[in-house]
C-alpha positions in Angstrom: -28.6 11.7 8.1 -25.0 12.6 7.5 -22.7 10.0 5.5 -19.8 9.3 7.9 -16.2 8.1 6.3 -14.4 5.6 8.6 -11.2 3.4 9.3 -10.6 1.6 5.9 -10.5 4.5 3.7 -8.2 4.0 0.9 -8.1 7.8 -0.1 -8.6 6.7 -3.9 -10.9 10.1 -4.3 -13.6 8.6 -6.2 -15.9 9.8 -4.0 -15.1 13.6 -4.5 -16.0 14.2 -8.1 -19.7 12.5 -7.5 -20.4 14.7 -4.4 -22.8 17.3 -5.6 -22.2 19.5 -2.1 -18.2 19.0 -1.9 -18.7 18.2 1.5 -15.6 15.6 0.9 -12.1 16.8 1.9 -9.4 17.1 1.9 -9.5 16.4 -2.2 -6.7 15.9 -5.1 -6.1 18.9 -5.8 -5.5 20.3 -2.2 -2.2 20.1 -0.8 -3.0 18.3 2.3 -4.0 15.4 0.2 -0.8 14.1 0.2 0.2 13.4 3.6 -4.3 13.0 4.8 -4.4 9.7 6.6 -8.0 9.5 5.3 -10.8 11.9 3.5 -13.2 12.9 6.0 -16.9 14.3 5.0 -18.7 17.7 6.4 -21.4 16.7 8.4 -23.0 20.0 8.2 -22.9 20.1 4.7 -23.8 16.0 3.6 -27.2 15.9 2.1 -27.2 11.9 2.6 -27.4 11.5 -1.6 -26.0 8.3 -0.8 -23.5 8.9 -4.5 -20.3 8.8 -2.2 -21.6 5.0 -1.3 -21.9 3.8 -4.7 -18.8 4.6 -6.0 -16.5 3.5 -2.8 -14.1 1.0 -3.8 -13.7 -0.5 -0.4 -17.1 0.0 1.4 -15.5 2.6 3.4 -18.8 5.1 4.1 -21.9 4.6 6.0 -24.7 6.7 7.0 -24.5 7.7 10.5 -27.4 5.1 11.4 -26.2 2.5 10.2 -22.6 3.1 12.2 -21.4 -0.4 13.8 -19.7 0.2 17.3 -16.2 -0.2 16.1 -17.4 2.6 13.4 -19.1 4.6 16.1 -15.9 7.1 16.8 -15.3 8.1 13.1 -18.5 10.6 13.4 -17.1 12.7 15.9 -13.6 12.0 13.7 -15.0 13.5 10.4 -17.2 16.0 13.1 -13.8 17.5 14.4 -11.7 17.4 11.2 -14.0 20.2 10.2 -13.7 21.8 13.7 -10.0 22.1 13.5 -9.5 22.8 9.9 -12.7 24.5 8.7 -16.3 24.1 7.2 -16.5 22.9 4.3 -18.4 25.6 2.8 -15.8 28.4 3.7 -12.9 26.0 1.4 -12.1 27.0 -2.5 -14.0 24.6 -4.3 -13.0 25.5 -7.2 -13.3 22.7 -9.8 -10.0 20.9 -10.7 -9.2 21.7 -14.1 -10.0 19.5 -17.1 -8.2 16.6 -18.9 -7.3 18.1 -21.8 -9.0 17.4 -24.9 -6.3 15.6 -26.8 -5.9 16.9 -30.9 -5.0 14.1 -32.8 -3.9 15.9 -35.8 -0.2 16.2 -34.9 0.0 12.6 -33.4 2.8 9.8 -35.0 0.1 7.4 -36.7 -3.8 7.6 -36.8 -3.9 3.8 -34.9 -4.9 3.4 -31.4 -2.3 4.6 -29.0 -0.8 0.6 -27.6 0.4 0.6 -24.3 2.2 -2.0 -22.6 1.5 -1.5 -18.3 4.0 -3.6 -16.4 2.9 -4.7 -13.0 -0.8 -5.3 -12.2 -0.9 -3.8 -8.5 -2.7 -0.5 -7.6 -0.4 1.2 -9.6 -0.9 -0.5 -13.0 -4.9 -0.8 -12.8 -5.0 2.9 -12.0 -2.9 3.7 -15.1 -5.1 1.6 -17.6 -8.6 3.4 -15.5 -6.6 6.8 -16.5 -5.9 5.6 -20.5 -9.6 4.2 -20.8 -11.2 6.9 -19.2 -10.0 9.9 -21.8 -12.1 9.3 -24.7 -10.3 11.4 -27.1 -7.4 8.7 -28.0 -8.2 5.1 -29.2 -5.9 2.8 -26.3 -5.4 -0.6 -26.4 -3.9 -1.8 -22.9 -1.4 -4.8 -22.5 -0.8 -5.4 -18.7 2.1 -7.5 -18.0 2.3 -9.3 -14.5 5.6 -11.8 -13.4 3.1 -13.6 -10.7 0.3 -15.8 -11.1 -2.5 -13.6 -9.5 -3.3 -9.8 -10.1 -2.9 -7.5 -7.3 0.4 -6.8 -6.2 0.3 -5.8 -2.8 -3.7 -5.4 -2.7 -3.1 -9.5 -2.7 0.4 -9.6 -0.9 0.7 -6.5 1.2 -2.8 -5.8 3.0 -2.9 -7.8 6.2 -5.3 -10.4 6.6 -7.9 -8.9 8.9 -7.8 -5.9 7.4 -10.4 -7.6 4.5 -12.7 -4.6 3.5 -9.7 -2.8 2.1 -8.7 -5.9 -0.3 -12.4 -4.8 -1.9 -10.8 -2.4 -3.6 -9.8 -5.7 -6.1 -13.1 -5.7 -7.2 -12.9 -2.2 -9.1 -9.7 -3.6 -10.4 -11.4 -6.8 -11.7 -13.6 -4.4 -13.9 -11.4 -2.6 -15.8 -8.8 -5.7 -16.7 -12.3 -7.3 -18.2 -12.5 -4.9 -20.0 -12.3 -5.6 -24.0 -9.3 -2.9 -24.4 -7.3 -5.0 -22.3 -5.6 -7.8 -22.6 -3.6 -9.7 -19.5 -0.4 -11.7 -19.6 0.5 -13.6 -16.2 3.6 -15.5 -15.1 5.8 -13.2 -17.8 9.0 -11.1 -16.4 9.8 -8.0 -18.0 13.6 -8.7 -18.7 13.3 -12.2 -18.7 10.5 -13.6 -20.8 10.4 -10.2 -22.8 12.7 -7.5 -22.8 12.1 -3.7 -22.8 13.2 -3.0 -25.9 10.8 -5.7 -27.3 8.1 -4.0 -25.5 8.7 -0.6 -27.2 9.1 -2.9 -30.6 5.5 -3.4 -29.8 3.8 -0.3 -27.9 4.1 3.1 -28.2 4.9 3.5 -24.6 5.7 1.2 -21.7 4.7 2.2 -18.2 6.3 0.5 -15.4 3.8 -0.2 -12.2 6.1 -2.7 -10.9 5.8 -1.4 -6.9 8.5 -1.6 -4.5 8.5 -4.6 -2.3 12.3 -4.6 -1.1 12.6 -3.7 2.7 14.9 -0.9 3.1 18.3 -1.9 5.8 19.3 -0.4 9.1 23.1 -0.4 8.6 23.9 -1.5 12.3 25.4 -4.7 13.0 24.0 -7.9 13.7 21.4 -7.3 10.7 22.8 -10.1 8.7 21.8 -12.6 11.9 19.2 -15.2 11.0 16.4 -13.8 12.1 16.7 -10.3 11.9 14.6 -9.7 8.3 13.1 -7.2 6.5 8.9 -6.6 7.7 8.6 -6.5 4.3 9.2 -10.4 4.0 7.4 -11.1 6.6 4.2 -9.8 5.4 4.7 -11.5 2.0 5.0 -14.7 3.8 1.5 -14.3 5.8 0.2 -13.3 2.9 1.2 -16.2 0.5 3.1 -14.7 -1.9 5.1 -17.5 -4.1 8.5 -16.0 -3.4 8.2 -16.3 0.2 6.1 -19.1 1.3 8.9 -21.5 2.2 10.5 -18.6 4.3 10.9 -19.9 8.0 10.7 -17.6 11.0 11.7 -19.0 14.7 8.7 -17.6 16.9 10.2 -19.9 19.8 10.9 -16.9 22.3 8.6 -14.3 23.9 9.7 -11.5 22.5 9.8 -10.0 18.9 11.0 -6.2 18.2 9.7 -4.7 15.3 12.0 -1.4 14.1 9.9 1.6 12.5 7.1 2.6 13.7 4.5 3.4 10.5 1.5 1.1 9.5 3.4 -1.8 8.3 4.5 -1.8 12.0 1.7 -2.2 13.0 0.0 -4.7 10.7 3.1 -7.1 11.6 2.6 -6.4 15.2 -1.5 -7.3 15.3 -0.5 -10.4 13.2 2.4 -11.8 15.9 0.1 -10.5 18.9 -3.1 -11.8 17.4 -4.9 -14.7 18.5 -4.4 -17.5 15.6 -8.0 -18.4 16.2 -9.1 -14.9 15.6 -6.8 -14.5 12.3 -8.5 -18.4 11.3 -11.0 -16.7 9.6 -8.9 -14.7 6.9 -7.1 -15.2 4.4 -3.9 -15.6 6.0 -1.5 -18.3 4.3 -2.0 -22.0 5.6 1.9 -22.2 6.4 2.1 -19.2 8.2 -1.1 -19.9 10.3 0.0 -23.1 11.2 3.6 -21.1 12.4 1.4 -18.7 14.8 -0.7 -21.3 16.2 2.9 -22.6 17.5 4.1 -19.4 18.6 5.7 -18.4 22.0 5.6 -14.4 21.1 3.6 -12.9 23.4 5.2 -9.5 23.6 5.7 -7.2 20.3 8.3 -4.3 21.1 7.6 -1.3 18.8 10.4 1.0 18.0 10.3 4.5 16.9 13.6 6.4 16.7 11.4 10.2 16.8 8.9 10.4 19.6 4.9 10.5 19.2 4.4 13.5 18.1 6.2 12.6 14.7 4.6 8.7 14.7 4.6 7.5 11.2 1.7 5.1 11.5 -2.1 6.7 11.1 -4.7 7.3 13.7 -6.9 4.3 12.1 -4.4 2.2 12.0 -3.5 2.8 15.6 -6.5 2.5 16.6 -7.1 -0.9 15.3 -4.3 -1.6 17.7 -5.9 -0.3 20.9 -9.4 -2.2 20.3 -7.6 -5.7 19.7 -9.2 -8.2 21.8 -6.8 -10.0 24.4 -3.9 -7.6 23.4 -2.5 -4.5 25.7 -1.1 -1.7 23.7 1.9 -0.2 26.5 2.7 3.4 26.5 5.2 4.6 29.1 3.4 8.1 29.9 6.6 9.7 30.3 7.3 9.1 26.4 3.4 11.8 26.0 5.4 14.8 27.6 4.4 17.6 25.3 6.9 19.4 23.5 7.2 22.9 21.5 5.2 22.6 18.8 5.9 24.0 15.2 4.0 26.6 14.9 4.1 26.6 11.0 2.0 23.1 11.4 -1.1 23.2 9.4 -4.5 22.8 10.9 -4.4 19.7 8.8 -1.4 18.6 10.1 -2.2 19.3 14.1 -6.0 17.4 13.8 -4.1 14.7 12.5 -1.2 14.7 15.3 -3.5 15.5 18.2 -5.7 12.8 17.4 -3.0 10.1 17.6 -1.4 11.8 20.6 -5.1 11.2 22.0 -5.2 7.8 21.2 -1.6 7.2 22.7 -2.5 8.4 26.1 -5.9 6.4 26.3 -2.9 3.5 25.8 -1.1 5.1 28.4 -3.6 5.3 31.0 -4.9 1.7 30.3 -3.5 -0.9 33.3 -2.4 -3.7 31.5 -4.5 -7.0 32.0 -3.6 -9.3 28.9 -0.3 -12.1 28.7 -0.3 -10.7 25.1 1.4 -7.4 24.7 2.4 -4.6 21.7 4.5 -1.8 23.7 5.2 1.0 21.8 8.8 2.8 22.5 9.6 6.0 20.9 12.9 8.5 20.9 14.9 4.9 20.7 17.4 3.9 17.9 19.0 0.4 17.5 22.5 0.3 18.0 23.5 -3.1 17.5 21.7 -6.6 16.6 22.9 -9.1 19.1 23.9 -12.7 19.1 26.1 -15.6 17.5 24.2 -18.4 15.5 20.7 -16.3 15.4 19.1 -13.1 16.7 19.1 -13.0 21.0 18.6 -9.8 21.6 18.9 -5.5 20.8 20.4 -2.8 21.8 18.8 0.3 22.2 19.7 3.8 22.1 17.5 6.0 24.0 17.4 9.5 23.9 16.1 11.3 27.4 14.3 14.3 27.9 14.1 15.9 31.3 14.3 19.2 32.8 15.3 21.2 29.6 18.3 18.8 28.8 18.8 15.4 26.5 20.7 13.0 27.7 21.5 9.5 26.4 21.2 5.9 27.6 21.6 2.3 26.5 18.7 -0.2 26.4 19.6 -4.1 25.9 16.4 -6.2 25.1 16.4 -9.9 25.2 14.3 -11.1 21.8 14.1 -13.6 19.3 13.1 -11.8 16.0 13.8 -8.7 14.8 11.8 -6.9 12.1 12.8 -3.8 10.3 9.7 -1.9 8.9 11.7 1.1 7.9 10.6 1.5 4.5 10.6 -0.5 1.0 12.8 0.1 -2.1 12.0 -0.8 -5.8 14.9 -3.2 -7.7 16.1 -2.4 -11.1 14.6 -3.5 -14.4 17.0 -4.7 -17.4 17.6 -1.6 -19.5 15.4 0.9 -17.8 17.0 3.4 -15.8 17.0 3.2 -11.9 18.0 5.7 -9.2 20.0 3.2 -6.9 20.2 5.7 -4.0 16.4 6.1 -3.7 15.2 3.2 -5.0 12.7 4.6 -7.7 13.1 4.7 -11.6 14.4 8.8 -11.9 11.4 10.6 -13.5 9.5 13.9 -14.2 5.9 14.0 -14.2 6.0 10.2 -15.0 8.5 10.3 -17.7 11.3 8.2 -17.0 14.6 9.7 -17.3 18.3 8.2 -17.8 19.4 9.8 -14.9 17.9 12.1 -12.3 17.8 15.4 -13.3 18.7 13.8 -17.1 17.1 13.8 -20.2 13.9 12.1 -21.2 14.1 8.3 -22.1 11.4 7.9 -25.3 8.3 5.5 -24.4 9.3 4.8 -21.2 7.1 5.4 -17.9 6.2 4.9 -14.4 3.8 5.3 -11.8 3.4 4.3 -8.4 5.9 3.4 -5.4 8.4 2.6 -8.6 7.6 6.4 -9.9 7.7 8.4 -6.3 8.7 6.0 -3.4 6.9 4.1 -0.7 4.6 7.3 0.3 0.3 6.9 0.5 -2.0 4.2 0.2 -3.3 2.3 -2.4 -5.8 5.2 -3.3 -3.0 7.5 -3.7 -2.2 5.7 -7.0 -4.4 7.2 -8.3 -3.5 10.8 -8.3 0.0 9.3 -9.3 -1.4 7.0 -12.7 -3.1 10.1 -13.9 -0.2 12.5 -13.8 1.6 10.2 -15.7 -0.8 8.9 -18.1 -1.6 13.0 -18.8 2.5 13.1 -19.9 2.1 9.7 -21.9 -1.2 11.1 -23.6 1.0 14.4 -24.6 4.0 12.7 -25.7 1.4 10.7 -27.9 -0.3 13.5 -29.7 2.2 15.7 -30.2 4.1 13.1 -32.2 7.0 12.4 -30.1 6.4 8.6 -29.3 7.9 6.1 -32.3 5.5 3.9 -34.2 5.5 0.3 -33.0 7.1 -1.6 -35.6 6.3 -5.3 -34.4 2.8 -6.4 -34.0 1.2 -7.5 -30.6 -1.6 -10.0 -31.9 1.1 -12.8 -32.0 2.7 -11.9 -28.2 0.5 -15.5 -26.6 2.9 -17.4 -29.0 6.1 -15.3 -28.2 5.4 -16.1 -24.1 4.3 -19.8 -24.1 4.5 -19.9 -20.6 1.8 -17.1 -20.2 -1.7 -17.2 -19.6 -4.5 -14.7 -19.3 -7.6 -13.2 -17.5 -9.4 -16.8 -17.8 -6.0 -18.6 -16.1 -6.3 -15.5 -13.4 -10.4 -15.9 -12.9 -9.5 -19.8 -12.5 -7.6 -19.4 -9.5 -9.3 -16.7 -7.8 -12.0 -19.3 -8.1 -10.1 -22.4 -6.8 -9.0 -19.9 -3.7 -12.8 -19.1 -3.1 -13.7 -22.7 -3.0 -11.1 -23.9 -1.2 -12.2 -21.1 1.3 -16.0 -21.7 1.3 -15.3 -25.6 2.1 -13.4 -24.4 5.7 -15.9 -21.1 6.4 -12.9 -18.8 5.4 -12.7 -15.9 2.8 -10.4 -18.1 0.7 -7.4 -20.1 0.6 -4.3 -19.0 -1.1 -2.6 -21.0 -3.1 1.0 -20.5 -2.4 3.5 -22.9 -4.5 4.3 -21.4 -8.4 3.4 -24.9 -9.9 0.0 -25.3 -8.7 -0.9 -21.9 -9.7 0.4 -22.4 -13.1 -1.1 -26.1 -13.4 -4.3 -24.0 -12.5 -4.2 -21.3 -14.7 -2.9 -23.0 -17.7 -5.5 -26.1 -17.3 -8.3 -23.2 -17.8 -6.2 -21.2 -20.4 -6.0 -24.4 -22.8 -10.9 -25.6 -22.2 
């Protein structure tokens, strides 16, 4: 029975190296990993070893009879990835070359090699996976987080019914337990401890810090009270500290959401959504308690390119479409096929054609719910409208008939307006930052002082920080390891400076820190708080009662 891969893949590739048939594509080391929306196995080729199960961080593989209903389409999915972009068998295979083995002879000091990770998201657990793994180097790991929980946006980014993929936490759990690891919560880099303290203390510092600043439209009306970034909003459903006492006005029917990839999405299920469906996650108490008030009952969905070029992923878009008591809208006219690049990879097309698919089954759905997401593509905003607070849009709309473009002007009435356009990094005292992109300026990891610039000693990055808001969580992975490959070389061949301040003492330096045990103690509290109202847990939101928490277990 073939193994079949479905929706919540988080493409973190652990489930290629253990697969003795390489029936699992598309892999690191093949181009169209970068932009794969998911890794898909060979049906043809699986020889059901069940070693892809084991070692899936987020429960993301089945065998075929075992497939649940709402898992039932991904056989045919991973079936006709094959179809359209080749067997398995007929792909070069060829093993990924080595990790280096690492000669210590030329190294700076015959110590273990201390790194300080900042940021304790994806990003940073990946990076300590990639230093522990290597066996030639001694590492002791230091991971630096300014919130109370672990997680970054595993914890604060991930919507709420999207659960399975927040197992990936888990495999993070495991390797910050790990005795070559040491945790310090509630510290800012830059505040509590500076950079150049850090590289005092470590041989190198690698910054993991994300990017959780929503990018602008530049049209106006944006600074209107409610017109805010998506990127907000989902930290405020999701609890995190710096957003809970947010307010949002869901008092009229419709909200307008600009950009159209999975973020989108996830804040368009969460406004549609039932609040008794969304009861049982993790959601944040104060924003459940908004929704359940809520007038929103349509979510308009704006996409400046046209389907063809969507930004959000088949499964994500697909999670859309099956939502009980909501309507996905698709004008049909917006599905007129266009010249196609011909240059488009087979990779590329499966993954178009199968959203274009999805988008007509929209299309030719008759619409029978009050609640509704309509999706609108070739429109871009033009202005944000209203006096005191947001009232309504206007649109820009590009046609397309008989050969020629034309342009017209859309006004929507709406309440809320949403800009899910993309996220930025902010700047870190003393470490160099590339305002215009919004990512630290870097080659292969190693920071620079300027783009294009030279090398700044000790200093590193991986992650959204390291190459902007592009992949998953799984594609961290790939990232961590390319830069933890520079930090290694940088190590041995001497060019990293000796600490010259010791790190046993750092507890005393950051009073107000606490460690795994303060972490584990509020994970805990969540969990029981959840189990005594049937949900997964229940997040605890407000900065003081995390740290009473935390600092109550530090100190038994």
């Amino acid at each position: 029975m073939p193994h079949v891969i479905t929706q919540n893949c988080c493409n973190d590739a652990s489930c290629v190296p253990v697969c003795p048939v390489d029936c699992i594509h598309p892999t690191p080391d093949e181009p169209e990993y970068f932009t794969a929306e998911m890794l898909y196995i060979d049906p043809d080729v699986c020889i059901d070893c069940g070693a892809c199960i084991d070692v899936c961080p987020v429960g993301a593989i089945t065998p075929d009879s075992d497939l649940t209903p709402e898992m039932a389409p991904y056989e045919q999915i991973n079936a006709d990835y094959y179809a359209a972009t080749g067997s398995a068998v007929d792909r070069d295979t060829a093993d990924e070359p080595a990790p280096p083995r690492w000669d210590m002879s030329a190294a700076s000091d015959v110590g273990p090699l201390k790194v300080a990770i900042v940021g304790t998201g994806a990003a940073g657990h990946y990076a300590a996976e990639a230093l522990l793994e290597q066996t030639d180097v001694p590492v002791r790991v230091d991971m630096f987080e300014r919130l109370c929980t672990p997680g970054g946006l595993v914890r604060s980014g991930v919507a709420p019914d999207h659960p399975t993929t927040k197992q990936v936490q888990e495999s993070f759990d495991r390797i910050t337990a790990r005795k070559e690891v040491r945790a310090f919560f509630n510290v800012e880099v830059g505040s509590d401890i500076s950079h150049s303290e850090l590289l005092h203390r470590y041989h190198a510092v690698v910054y993991a810090v994300g990017a959780i600043e929503g990018k602008r439209v530049g049209v106006p009306g944006e600074e209107l009270p409610n017109s805010v970034s998506a990127s907000e909003f989902v930290a405020w459903f999701n609890g995190h500290p710096d957003f809970a006492t947010r307010f949002f006005d869901l008092s009229h029917e419709r909200a307008v959401i600009l950009g159209n990839g999975n973020v989108a999405l996830d804040v368009a299920r969460i406004l549609a959504a039932d609040p008794g469906e969304l009861a049982g996650t993790d959601i944040a108490e104060h924003a459940l308690d908004a929704l359940r008030s809520s007038l929103i009952r349509e979510v308009v969905i704006v996409a400046r390119r046209g389907p063809q070029d969507a930004a959000f992923t088949s499964p994500e878009l697909r999670s859309l479409i099956e939502m009980e008591g909501v309507d996905v809208v698709v004008d049909t006219e917006q599905l007129a096929s266009r010249p196609l690049d011909d240059d488009d990879s087979p990779h590329r097309r499966f993954s178009r054609d199968l959203k274009l698919s999805l988008l007509r089954q929209a299309a030719d759905t008759v619409p029978e719910s009050d609640r509704q997401i309509v999706l609108k593509f070739f429109r871009a905003p033009e202005e944000i409208l209203g006096e005191d607070q947001v009232s309504g849009i206007r649109l820009r709309h590009r046609k397309v008939a008989d050969g020629t473009t034309g342009e017209e002007t859309d006004t929507l009435d709406c309440g809320l307006v949403l800009r899910a356009v993309g996220y930025r990094g902010t700047q870190i005292p003393e470490v160099p930052f590339d305002e215009e992109r919004g990512t630290m300026p870097n080659e292969g990891g190693r920071v620079l002082d300027s783009a294009g610039g030279a090398v700044t000693p000790g200093t590193y990055t991986t992650g959204w920080i390291k190459r902007g808001p592009t992949g998953g969580i799984g594609m961290n992975r790939k990232c961590a390891q390319e830069t933890v490959q520079s930090l290694l070389a940088d190590f041995v061949n001497g060019r990293l400076s000796t600490p010259t301040h010791e790190i046993e003492d750092l507890a005393q330096q950051l009073p107000d820190s606490f460690d795994l045990a303060g972490a584990q103690a509020i994970d805990m509290h969540e969990v029981d708080e959840g189990n005594r109202v049937d949900r997964p847990r229940v997040k605890v939101v407000r900065r003081d009662e995390l740290l009473t928490i935390a600092l109550s277990a530090s100190e038994e």
